[in-house]
PLY file of the C-alpha trace (Angstrom):
ply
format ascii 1.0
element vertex 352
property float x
property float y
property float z
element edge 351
property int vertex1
property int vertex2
end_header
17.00 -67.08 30.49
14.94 -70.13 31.21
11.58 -67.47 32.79
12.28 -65.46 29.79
12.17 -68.63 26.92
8.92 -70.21 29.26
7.17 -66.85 29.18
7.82 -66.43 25.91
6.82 -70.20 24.68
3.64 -69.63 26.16
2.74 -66.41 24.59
4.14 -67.55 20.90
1.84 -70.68 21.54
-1.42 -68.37 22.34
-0.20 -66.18 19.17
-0.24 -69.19 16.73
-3.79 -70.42 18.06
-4.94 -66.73 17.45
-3.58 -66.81 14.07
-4.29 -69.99 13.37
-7.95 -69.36 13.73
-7.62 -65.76 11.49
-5.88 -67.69 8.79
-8.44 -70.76 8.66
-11.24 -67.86 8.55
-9.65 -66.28 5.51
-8.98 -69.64 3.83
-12.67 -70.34 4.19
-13.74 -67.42 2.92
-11.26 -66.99 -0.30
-10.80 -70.73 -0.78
-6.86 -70.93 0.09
-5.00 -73.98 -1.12
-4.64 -76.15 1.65
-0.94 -76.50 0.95
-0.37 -72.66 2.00
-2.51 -72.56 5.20
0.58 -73.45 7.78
3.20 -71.56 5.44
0.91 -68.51 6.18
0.28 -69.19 9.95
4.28 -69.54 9.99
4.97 -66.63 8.75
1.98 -64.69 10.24
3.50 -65.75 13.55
7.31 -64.55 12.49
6.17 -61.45 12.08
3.97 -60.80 15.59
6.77 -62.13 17.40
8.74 -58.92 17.70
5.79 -57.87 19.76
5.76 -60.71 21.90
9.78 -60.67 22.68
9.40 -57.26 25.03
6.26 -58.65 27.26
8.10 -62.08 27.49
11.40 -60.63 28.84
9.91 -58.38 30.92
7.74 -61.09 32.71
10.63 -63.46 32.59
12.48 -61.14 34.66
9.87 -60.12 36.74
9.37 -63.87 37.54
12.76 -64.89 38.22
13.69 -62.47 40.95
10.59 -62.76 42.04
11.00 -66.32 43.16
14.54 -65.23 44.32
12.57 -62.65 46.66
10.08 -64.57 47.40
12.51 -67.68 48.64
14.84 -65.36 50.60
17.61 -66.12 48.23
18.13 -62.49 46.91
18.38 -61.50 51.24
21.23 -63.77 51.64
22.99 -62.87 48.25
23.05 -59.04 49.52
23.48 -60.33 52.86
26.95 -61.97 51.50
27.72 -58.52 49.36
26.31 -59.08 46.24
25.82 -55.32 44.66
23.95 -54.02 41.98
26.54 -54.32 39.37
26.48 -58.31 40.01
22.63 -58.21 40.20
22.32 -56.16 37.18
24.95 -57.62 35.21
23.42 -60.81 33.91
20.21 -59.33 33.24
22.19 -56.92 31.19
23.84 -59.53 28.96
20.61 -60.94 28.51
18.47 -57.78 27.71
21.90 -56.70 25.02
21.48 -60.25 23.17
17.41 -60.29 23.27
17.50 -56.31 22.24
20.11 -57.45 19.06
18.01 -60.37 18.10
14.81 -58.07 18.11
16.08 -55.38 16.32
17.17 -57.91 13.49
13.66 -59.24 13.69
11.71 -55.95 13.49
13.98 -54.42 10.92
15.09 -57.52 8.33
12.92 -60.30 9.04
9.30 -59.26 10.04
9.00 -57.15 6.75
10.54 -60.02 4.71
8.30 -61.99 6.02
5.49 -60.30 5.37
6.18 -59.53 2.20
6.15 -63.17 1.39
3.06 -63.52 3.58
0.91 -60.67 1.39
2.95 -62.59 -2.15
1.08 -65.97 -0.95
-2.31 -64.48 -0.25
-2.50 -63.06 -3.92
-1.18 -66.34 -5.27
-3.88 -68.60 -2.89
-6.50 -65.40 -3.63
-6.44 -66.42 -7.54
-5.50 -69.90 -7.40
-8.92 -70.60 -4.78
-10.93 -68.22 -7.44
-9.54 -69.98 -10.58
-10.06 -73.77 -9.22
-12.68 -75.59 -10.40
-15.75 -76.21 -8.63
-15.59 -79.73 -7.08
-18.64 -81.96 -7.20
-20.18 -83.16 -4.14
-18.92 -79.73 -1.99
-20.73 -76.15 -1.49
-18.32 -73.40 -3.08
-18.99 -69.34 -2.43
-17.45 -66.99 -4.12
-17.82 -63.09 -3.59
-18.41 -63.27 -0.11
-21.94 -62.51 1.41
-23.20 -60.42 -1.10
-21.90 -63.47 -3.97
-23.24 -66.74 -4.51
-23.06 -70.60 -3.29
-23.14 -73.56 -5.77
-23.15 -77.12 -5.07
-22.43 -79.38 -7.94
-23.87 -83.32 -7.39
-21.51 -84.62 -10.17
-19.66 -83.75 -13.42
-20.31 -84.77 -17.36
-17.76 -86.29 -19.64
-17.73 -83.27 -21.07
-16.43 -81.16 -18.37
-19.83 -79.68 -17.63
-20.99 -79.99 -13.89
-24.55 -81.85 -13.23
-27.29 -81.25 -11.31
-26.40 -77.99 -10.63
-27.55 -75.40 -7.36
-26.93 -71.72 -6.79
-28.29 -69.74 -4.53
-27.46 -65.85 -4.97
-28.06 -62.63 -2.85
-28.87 -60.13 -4.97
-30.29 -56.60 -4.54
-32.20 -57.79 -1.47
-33.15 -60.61 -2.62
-32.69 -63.92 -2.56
-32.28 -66.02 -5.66
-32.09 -70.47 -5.57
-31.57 -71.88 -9.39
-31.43 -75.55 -10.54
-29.92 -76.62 -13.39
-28.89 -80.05 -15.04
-25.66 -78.92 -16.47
-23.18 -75.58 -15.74
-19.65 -74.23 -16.50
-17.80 -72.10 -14.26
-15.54 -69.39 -15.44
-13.20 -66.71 -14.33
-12.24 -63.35 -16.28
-8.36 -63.04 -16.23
-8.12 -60.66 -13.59
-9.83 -62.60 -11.22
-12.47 -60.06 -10.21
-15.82 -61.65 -12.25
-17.04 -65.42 -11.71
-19.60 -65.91 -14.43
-22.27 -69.54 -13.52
-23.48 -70.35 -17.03
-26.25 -72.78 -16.24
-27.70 -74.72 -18.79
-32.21 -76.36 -19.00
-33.10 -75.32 -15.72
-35.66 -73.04 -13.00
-35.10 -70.39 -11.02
-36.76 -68.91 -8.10
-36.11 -65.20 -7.03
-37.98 -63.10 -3.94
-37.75 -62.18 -0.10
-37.88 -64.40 2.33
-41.00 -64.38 4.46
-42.87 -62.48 1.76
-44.95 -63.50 -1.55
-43.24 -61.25 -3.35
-41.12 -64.71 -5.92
-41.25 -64.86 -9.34
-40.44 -68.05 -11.02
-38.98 -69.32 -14.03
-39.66 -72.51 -14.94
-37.57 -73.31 -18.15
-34.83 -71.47 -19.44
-32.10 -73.08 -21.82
-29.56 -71.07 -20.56
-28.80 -68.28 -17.84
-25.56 -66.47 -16.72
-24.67 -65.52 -13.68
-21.99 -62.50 -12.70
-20.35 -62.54 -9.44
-18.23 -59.60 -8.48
-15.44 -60.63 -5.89
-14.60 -58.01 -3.52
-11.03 -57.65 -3.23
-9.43 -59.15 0.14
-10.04 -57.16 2.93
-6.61 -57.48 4.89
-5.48 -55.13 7.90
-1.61 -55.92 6.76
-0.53 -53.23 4.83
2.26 -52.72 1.94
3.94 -51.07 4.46
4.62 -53.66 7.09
6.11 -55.52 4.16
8.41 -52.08 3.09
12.17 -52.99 3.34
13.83 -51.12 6.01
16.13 -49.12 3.80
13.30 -47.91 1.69
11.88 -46.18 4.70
15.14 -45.02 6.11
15.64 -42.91 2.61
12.02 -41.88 2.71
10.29 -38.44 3.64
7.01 -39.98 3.88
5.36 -39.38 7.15
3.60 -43.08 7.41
7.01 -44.38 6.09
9.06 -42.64 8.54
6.00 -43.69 11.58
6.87 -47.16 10.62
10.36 -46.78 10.89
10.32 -45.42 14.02
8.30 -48.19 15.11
10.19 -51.00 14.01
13.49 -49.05 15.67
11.17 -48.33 18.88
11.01 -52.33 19.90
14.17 -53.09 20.33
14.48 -49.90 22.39
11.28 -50.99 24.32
12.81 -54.51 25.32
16.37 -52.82 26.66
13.98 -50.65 28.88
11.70 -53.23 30.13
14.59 -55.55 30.61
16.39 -53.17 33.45
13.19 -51.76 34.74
12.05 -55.16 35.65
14.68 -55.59 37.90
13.70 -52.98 40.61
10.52 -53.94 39.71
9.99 -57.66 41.16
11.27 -56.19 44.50
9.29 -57.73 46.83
8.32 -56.83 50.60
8.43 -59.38 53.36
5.96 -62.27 53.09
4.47 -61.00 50.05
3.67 -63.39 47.09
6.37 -63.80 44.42
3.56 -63.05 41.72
2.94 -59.60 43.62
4.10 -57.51 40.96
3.30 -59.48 38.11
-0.18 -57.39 37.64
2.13 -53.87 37.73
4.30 -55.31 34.97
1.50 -56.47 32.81
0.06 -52.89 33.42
3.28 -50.77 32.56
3.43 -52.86 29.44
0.04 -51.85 28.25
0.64 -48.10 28.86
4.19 -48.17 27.27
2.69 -50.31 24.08
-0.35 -48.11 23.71
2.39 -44.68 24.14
4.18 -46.26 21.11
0.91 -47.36 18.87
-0.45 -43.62 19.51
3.19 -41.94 18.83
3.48 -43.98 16.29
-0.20 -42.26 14.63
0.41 -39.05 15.90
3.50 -38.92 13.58
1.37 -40.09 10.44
-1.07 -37.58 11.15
1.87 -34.95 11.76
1.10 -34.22 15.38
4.56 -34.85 16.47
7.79 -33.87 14.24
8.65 -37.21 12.73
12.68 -35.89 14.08
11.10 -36.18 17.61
10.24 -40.33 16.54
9.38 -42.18 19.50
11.91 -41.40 21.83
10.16 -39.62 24.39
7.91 -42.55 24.81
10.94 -44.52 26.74
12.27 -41.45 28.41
7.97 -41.22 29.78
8.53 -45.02 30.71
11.76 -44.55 32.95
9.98 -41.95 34.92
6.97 -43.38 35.32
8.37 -46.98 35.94
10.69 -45.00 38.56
7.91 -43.66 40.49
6.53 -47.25 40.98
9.34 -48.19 42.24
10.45 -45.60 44.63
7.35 -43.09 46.10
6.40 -46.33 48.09
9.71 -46.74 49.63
9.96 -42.67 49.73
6.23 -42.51 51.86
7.07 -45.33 54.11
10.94 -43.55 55.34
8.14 -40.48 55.99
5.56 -42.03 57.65
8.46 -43.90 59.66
10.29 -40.02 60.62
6.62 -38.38 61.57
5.79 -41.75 63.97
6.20 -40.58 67.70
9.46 -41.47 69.31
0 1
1 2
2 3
3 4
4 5
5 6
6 7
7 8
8 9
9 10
10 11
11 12
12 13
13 14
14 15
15 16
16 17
17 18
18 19
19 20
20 21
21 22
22 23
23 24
24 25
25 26
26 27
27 28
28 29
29 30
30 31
31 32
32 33
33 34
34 35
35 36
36 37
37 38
38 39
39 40
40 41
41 42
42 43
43 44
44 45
45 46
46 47
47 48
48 49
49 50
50 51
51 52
52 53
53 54
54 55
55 56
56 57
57 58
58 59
59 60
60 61
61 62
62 63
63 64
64 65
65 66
66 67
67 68
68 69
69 70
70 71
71 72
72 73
73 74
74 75
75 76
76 77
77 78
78 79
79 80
80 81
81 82
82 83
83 84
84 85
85 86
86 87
87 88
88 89
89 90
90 91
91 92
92 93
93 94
94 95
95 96
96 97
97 98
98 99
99 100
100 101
101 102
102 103
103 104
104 105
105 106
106 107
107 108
108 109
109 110
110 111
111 112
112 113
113 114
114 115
115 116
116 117
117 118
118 119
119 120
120 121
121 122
122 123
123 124
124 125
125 126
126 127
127 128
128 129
129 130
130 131
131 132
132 133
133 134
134 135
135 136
136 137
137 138
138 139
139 140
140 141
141 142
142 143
143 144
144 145
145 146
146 147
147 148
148 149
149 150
150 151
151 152
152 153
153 154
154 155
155 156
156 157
157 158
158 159
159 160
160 161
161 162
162 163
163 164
164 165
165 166
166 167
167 168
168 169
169 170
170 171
171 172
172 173
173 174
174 175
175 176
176 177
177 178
178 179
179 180
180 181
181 182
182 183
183 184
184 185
185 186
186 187
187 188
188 189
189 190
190 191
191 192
192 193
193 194
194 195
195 196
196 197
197 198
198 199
199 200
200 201
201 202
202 203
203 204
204 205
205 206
206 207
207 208
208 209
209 210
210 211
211 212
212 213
213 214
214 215
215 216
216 217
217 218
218 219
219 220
220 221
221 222
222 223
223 224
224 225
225 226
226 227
227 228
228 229
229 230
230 231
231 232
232 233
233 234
234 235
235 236
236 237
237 238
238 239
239 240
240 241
241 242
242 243
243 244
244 245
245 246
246 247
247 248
248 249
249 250
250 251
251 252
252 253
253 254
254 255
255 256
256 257
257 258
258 259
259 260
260 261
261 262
262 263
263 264
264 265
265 266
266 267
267 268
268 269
269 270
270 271
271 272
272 273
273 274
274 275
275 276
276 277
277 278
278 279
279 280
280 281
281 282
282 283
283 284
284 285
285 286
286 287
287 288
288 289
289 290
290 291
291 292
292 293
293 294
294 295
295 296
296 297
297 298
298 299
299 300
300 301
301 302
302 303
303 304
304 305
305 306
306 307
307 308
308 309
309 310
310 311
311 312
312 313
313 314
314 315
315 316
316 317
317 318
318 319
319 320
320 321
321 322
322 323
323 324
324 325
325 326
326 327
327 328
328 329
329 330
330 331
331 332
332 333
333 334
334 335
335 336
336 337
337 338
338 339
339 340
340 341
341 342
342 343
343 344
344 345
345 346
346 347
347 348
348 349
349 350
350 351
């Protein structure tokens, strides 16, 4: 228990730096309201965990009897009659309460979750897009293709002063100046419009000659299209559970089976770690470590492509991901006992 929480601390503290950085990128880029940056990272991380559970058990495990091995403890224990039943039994328990926890994680609370996660990204999306521009700070809006404007103060009137935008725009590259501008938003939240007011602009490529200039105009508009978010979470991750369960959809049904594949995955890893952090005379108890890491990867990557090959209909979606465990046993199996197998040969073909 205490290998498996450690483990598992460490990894959910390497997940919320990852997502921590992903979030602040996205908050930079749409303008997120501070006050929703750590409710997203919160959430972001509530939903990765159910991948993190599996790994963390597994190397938990792998870790414990490893030192056990490793300090000769495990030798006296079957030494004094310990069996496999008393062996197996606690890691059992402890695989049954993790797998339960998991499978109300991946099917209840990870889609909740991120349903509330994609709910706040529209609401910061259009709150950062409506706000006002603040004087004194740089503000982009519609990416790298939109525009930057910087604001030194603002009039009594509302109206911002001493105004610059600089705009991409067909290849080119176009700086304004302006004494006065107002910044609005259509209702949808897909067109900023810059309406600057007795000002110049300048408009060419960089490194060429090819500018034109304008040196007065009284007033000039300026469209920016925002590019709706570009987000790998999709509505699906954020489907209820039930509403896949009573679908026929093949990318519903591929999710499904995915969410009811991790729990599956940790009860597997759990007992196959056991036979698994066997360790040989004077051999280090991080031996195995590197072959549990491994037969992680592979059975993770079997799920991910099952998981495609039933939206594309390779495999019948009745099939699910079953045979991705059933490919784990045996493999994890043969890990565990050709070595063993080889060495009782070699030993019988050594001359007497």
């Amino acid at each position: 228990m205490t290998s498996w929480l450690a483990v598992t601390g460490v990894l959910l503290v390497i997940l919320l730096t990852n997502e921590l950085a992903r979030v602040l990128s996205r908050a930079a880029d749409n303008q997120y309201p501070r006050t929703m940056v750590l409710e997203l990272i919160g959430l972001g991380a509530l939903h990765n965990l159910n991948i993190l559970v599996p790994i963390g058990l597994l190397l938990g495990v792998v870790l414990a009897f490893g030192r056990l091995y490793h300090d000769s403890e495990m030798a006296a224990a079957l030494a004094c009659g310990a069996g496999s039943a008393r062996i197996y039994l606690p890691v059992a328990c402890l695989a049954v309460l993790v797998t339960v926890l998991l499978a109300w994680l991946s099917l209840e609370v990870s889609p909740a979750a991120m349903s509330q996660v994609l709910s706040l990204r529209s609401v910061a999306l259009r709150a950062g897009q409506f706000a006002p521009v603040a004087p004194g700070r740089f503000r982009a809006f519609g990416g790298a293709q939109g525009a930057v404007v910087y604001a030194q103060g603002e009039n009594p009137d509302g109206t911002l002063s001493n105004v610059f935008v600089e705009r991409n725009h067909e290849g080119r590259v176009e700086v304004t100046l302006a004494e006065r501008a107002r910044h609005t938003v259509t209702p949808d939240g897909r067109t900023v419009t810059v309406t600057l007011y007795d000002g110049e602009r300048y408009a060419g490529v960089p490194g060429t000659l090819q500018f034109q200039i304008m040196r007065h105009f009284s007033e000039l508009s300026i469209p920016v299209q925002v590019p709706p978010p570009v987000d790998a979470v999709t509505d699906l991750d954020a489907a209820p559970t039930r509403e896949l369960i009573d679908s026929q959809d093949l990318a519903k049904r591929a999710e499904l089976h995915w969410r009811l594949a991790l729990p599956v995955m940790c009860l597997v890893l759990a007992l196959v770690a056991v036979p698994l952090s066997r360790l040989r005379p004077r051999q280090g108890r991080l031996a195995r470590l590197w072959i549990a890491v491994l037969l992680y990867l592979v059975y993770s990557q079997l799920v991910a492509a099952g998981k495609i090959w039933i939206e594309r209909g390779v495999l019948p979606q009745s099939l699910g991901l079953w045979w991705t465990h059933a490919v784990i046993i045996v493999l994890a199996l043969l890990v565990i006992l050709v070595p063993g197998f080889l060495a009782r040969l070699r030993h019988r073909e050594a001359p007497a």
